[in-house]
Biopython code that builds the backbone (N, CA, C, O; Angstrom):
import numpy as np
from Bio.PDB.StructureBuilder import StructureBuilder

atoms = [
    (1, "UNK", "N", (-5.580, -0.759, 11.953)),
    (1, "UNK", "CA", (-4.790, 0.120, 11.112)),
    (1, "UNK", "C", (-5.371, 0.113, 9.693)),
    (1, "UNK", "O", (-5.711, -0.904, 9.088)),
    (2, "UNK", "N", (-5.438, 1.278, 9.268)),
    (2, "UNK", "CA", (-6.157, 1.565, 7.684)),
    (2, "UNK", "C", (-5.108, 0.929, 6.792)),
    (2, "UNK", "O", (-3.944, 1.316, 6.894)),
    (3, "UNK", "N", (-5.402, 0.077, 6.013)),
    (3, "UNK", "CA", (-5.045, 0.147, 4.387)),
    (3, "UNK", "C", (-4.293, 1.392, 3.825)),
    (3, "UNK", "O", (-4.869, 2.143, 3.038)),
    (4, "UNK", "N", (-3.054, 1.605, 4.211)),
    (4, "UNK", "CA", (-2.121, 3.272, 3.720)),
    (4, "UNK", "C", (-1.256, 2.798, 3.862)),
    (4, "UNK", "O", (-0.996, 1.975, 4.740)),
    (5, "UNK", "N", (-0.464, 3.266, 2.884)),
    (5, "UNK", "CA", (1.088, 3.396, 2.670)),
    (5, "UNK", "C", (1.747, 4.403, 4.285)),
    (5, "UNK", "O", (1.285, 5.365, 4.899)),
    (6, "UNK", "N", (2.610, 3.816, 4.405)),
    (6, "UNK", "CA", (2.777, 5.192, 5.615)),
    (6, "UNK", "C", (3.915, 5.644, 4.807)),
    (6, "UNK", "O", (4.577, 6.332, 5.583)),
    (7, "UNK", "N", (4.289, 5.634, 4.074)),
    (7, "UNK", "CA", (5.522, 6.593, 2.727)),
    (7, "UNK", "C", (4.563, 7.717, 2.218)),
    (7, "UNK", "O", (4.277, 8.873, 2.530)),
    (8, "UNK", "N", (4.203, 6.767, 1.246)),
    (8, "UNK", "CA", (3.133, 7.960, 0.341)),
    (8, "UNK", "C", (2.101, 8.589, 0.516)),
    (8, "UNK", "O", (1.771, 9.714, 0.144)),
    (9, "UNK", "N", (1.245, 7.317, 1.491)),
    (9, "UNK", "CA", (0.080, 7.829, 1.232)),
    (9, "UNK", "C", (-0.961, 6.979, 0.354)),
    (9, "UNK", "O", (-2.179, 7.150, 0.409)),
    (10, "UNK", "N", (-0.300, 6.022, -0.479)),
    (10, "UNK", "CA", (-1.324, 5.276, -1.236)),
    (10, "UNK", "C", (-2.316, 4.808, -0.254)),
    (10, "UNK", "O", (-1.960, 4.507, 0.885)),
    (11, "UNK", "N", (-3.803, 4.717, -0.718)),
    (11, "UNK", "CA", (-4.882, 3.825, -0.060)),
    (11, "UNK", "C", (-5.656, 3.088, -0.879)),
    (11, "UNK", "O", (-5.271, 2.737, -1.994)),
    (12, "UNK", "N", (-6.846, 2.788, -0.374)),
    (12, "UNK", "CA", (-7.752, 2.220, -1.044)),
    (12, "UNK", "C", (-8.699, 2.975, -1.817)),
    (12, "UNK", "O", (-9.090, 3.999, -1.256)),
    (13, "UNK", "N", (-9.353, 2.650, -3.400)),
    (13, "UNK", "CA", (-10.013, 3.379, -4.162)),
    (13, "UNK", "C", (-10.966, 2.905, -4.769)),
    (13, "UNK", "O", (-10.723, 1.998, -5.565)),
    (14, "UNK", "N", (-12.063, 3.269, -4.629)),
    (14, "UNK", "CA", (-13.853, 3.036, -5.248)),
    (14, "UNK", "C", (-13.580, 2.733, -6.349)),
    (14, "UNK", "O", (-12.428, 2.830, -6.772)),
    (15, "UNK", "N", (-14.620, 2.279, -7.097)),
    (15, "UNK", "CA", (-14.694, 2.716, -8.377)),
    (15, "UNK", "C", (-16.111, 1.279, -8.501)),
    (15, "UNK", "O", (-16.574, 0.565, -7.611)),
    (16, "UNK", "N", (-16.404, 1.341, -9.892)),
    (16, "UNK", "CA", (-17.261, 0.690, -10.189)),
    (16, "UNK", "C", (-17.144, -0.305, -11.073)),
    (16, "UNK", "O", (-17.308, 0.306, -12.129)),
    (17, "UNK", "N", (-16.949, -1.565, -11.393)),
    (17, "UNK", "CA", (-17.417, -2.708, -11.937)),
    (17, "UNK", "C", (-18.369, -2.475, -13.534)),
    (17, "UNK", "O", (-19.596, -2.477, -13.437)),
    (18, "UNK", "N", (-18.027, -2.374, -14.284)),
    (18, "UNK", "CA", (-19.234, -2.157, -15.647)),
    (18, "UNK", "C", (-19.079, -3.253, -16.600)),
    (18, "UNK", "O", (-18.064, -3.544, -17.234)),
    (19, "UNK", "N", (-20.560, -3.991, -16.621)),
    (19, "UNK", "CA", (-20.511, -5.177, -17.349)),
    (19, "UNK", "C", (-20.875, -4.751, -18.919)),
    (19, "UNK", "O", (-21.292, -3.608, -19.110)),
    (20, "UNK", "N", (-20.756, -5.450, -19.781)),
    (20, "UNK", "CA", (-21.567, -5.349, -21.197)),
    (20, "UNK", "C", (-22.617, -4.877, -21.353)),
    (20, "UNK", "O", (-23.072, -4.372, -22.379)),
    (21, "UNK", "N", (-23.098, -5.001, -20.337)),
    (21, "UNK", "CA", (-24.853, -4.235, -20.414)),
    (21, "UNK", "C", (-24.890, -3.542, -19.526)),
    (21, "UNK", "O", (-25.615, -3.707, -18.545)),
    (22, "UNK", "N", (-24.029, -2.532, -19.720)),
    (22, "UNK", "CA", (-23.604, -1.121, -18.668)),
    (22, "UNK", "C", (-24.331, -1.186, -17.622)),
    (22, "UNK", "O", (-25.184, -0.325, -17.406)),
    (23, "UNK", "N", (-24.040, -2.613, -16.471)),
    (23, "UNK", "CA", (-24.761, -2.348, -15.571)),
    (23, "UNK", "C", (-23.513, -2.054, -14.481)),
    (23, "UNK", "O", (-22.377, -2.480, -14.689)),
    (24, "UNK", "N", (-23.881, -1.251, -13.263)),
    (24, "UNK", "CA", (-22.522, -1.108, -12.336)),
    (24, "UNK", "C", (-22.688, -1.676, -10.742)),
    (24, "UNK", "O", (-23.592, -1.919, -9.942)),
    (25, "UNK", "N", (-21.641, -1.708, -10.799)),
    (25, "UNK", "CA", (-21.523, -3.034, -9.181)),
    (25, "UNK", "C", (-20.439, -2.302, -8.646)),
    (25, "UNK", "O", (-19.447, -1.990, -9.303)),
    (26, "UNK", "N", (-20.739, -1.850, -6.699)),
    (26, "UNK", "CA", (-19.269, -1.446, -6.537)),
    (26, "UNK", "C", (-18.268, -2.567, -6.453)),
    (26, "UNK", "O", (-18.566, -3.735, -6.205)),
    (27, "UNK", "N", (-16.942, -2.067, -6.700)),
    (27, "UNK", "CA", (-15.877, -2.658, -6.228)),
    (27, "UNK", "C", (-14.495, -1.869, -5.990)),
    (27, "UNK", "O", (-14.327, -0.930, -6.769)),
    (28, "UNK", "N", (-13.582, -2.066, -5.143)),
    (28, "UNK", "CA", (-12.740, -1.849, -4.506)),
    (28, "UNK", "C", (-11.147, -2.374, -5.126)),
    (28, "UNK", "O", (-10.830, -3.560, -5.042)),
    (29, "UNK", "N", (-10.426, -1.571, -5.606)),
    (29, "UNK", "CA", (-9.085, -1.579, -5.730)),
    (29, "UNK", "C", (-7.920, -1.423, -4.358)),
    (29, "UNK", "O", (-7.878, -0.280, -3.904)),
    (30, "UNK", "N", (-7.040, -2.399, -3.709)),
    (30, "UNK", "CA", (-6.306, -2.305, -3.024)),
    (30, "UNK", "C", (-5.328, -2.227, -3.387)),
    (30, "UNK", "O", (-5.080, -2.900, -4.388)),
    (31, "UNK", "N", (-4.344, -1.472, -2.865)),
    (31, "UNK", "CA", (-2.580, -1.101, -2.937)),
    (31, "UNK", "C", (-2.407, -2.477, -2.208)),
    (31, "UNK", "O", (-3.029, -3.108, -1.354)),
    (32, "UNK", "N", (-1.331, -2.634, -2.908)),
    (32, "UNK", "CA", (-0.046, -3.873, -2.651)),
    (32, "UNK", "C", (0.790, -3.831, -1.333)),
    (32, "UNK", "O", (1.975, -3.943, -1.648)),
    (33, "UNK", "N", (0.703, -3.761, -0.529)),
    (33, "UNK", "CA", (1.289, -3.651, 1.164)),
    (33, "UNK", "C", (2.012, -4.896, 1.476)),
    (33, "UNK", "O", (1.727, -6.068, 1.227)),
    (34, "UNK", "N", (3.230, -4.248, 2.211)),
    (34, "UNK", "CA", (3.718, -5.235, 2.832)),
    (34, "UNK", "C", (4.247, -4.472, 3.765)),
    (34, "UNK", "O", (4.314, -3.243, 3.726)),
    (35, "UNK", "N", (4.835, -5.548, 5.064)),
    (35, "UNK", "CA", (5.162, -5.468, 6.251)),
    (35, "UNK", "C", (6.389, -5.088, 6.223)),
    (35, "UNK", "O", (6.746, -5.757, 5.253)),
    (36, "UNK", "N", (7.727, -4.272, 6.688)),
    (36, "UNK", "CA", (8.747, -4.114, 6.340)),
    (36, "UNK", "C", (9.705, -3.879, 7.943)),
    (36, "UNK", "O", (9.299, -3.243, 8.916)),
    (37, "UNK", "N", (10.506, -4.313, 7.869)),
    (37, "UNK", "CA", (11.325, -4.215, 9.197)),
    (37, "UNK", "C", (12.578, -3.266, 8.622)),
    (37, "UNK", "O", (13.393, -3.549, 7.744)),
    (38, "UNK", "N", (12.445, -1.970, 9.465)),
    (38, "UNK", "CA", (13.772, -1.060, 9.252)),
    (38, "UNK", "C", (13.872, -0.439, 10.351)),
    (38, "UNK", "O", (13.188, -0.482, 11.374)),
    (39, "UNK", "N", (15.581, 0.664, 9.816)),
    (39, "UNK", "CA", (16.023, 0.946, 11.576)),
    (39, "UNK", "C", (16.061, 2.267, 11.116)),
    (39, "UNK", "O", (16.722, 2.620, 10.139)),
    (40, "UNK", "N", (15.188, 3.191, 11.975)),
    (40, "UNK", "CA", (15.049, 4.486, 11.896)),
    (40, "UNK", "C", (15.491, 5.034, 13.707)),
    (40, "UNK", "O", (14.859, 4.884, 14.754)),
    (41, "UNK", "N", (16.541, 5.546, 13.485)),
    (41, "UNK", "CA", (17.098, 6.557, 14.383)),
    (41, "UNK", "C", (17.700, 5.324, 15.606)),
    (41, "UNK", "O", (17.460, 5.433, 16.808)),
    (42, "UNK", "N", (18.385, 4.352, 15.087)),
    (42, "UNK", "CA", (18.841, 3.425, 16.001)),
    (42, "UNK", "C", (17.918, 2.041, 16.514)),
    (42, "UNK", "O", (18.375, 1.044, 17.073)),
    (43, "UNK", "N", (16.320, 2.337, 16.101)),
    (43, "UNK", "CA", (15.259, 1.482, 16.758)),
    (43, "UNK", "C", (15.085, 0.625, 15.550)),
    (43, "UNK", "O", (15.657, 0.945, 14.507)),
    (44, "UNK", "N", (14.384, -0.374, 15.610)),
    (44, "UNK", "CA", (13.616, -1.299, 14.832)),
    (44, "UNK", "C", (12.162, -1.186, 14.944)),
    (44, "UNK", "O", (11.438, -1.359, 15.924)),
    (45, "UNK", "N", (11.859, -0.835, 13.646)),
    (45, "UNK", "CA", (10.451, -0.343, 13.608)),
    (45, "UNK", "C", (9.512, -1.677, 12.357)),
    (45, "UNK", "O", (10.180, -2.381, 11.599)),
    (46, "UNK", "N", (8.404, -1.732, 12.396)),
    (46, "UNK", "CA", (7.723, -2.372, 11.394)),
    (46, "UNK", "C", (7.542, -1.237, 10.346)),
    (46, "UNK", "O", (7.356, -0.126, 10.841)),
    (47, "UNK", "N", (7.558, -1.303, 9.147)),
    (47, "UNK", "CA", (6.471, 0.174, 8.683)),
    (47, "UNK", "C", (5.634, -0.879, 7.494)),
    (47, "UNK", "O", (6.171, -1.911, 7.091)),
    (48, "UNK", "N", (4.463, -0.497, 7.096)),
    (48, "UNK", "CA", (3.958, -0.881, 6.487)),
    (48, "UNK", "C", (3.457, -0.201, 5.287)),
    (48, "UNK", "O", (2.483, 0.551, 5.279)),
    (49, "UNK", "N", (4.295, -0.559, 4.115)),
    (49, "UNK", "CA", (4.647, 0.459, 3.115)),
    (49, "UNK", "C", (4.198, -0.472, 1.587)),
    (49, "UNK", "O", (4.283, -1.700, 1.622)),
    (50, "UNK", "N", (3.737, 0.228, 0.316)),
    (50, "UNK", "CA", (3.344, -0.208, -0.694)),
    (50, "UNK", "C", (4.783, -0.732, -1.286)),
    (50, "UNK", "O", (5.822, -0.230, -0.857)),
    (51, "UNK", "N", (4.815, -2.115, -2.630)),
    (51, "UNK", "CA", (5.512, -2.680, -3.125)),
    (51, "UNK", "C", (6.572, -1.197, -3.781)),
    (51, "UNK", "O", (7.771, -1.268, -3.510)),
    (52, "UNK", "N", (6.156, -0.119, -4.486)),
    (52, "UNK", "CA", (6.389, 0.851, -5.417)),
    (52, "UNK", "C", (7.219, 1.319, -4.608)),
    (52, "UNK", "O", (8.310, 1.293, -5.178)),
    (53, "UNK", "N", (7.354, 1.875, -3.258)),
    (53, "UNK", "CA", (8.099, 2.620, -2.467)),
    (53, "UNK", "C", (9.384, 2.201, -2.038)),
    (53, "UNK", "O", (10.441, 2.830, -1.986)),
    (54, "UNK", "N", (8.999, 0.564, -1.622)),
    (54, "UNK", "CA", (10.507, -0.332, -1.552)),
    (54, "UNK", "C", (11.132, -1.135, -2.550)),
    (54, "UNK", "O", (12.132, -1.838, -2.404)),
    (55, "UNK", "N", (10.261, -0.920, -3.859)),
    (55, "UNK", "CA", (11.398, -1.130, -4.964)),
    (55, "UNK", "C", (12.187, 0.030, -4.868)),
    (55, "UNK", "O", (13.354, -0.281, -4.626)),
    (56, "UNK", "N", (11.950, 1.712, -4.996)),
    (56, "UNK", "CA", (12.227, 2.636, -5.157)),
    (56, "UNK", "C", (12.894, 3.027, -4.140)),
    (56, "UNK", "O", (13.095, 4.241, -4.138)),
    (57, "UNK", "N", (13.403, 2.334, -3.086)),
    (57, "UNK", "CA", (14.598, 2.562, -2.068)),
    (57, "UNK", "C", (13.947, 3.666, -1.641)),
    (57, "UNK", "O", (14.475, 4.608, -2.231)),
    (58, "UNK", "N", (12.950, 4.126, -0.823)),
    (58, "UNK", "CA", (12.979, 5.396, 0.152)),
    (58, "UNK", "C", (12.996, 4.351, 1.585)),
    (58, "UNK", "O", (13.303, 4.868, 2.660)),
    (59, "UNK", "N", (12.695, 3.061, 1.530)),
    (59, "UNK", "CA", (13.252, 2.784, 3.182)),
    (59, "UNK", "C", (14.111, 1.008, 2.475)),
    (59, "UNK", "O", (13.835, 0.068, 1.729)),
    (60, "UNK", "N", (15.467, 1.610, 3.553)),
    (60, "UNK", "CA", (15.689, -0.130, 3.067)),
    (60, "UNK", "C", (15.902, -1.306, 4.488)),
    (60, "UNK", "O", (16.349, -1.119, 5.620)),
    (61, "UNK", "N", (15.478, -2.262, 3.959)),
    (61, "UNK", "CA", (14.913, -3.681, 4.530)),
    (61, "UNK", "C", (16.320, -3.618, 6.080)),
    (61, "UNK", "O", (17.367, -2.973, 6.103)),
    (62, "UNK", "N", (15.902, -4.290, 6.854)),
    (62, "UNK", "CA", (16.664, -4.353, 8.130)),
    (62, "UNK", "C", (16.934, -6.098, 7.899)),
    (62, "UNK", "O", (16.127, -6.969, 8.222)),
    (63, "UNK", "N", (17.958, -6.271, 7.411)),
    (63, "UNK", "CA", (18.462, -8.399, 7.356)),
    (63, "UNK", "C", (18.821, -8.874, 8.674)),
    (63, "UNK", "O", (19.137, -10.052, 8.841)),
]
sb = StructureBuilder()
sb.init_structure("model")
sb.init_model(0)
sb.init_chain("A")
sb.init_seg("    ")
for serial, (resi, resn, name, xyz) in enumerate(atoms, 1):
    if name == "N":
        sb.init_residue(resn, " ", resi, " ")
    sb.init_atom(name, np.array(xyz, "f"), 0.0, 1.0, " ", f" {name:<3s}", serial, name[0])
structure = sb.get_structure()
């Protein structure tokens, strides 16, 4: 399974590393993921959703 929000959509993003002596190195920024247990349409599902989405209540936690 890819590195994605299954809410939003967040993923993973390039970018480059630049030292003092403008030299560039890739490196990789990851979204914050976690595992989440909720009940959509009666079932218990995992979803695996960024920190931003379940502060922001679009799915809430199954206790």
């Amino acid at each position: 399974m890819a590195r994605k929000c299954e809410i939003c959509g967040k993923g993973t993003v390039a970018g480059h590393n630049v030292s003092k002596s403008m030299n560039h190195t890739k490196r990789v920024w990851k979204p914050n993921l976690v595992e989440v247990k909720t009940e959509v349409g009666g079932r218990t599902l995992t979803v695996k959703m960024c920190t931003r989405c379940l502060k922001s209540g679009y799915v809430t936690k199954k206790v």
